[in-house]
C-alpha positions in Angstrom: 0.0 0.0 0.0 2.8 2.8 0.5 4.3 1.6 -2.2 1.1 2.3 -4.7 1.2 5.7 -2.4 4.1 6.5 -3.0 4.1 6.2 -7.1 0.4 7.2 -7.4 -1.5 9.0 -4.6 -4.9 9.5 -6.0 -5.0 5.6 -7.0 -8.6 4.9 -6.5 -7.4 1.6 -4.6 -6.7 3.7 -2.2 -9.8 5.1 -1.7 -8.2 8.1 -0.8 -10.5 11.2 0.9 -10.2 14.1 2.8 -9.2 14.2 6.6 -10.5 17.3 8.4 -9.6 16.1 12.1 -5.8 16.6 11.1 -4.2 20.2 10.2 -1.1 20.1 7.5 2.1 20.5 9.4 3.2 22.2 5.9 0.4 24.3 5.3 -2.7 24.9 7.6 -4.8 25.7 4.2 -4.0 22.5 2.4 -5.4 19.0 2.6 -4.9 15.5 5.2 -5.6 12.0 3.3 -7.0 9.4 4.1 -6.1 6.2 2.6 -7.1 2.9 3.4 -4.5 0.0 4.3 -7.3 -2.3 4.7 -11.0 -2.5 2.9 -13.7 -4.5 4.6 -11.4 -5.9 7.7 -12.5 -5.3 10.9 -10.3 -2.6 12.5 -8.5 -2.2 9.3 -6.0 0.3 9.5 -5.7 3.9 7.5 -2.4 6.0 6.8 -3.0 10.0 7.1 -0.8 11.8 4.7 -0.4 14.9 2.9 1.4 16.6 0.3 5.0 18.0 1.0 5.9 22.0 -0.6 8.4 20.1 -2.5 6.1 19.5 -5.5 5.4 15.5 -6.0 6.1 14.4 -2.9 3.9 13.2 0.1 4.7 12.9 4.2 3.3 10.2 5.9 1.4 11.3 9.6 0.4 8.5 10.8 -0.5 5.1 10.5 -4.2 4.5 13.1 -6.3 1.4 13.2 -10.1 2.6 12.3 -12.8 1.8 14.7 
């Protein structure tokens, strides 16, 4: 999964969408992704991630299992 992040971030199987409970350490006015690790586990985990100012590049937050 962070490899398919890593060389595509808006893969749709990632089922990527926007995090509003997280601010951008980079820049307050910019987006937090969600992306899922797992899809239909129980307490499947999601990485939180978002765009570095270096263009193309992406910082990974944090890894959380979803409840």
């Amino acid at each position: 999964m962070l490899a398919l992040l890593q060389r595509d971030p808006r893969h749709p199987g990632l089922n990527l969408h926007p995090y509003r409970s997280y601010r951008n350490p980079f820049d307050p006015q910019q987006t937090v992704w969600e992306s899922y690790v797992q899809n239909r586990t129980a307490s499947a985990y999601r990485v939180f991630w978002c765009y570095r100012p270096n263009k193309g590049q992406v910082k990974h937050l944090t890894i959380m299992l979803h409840s």
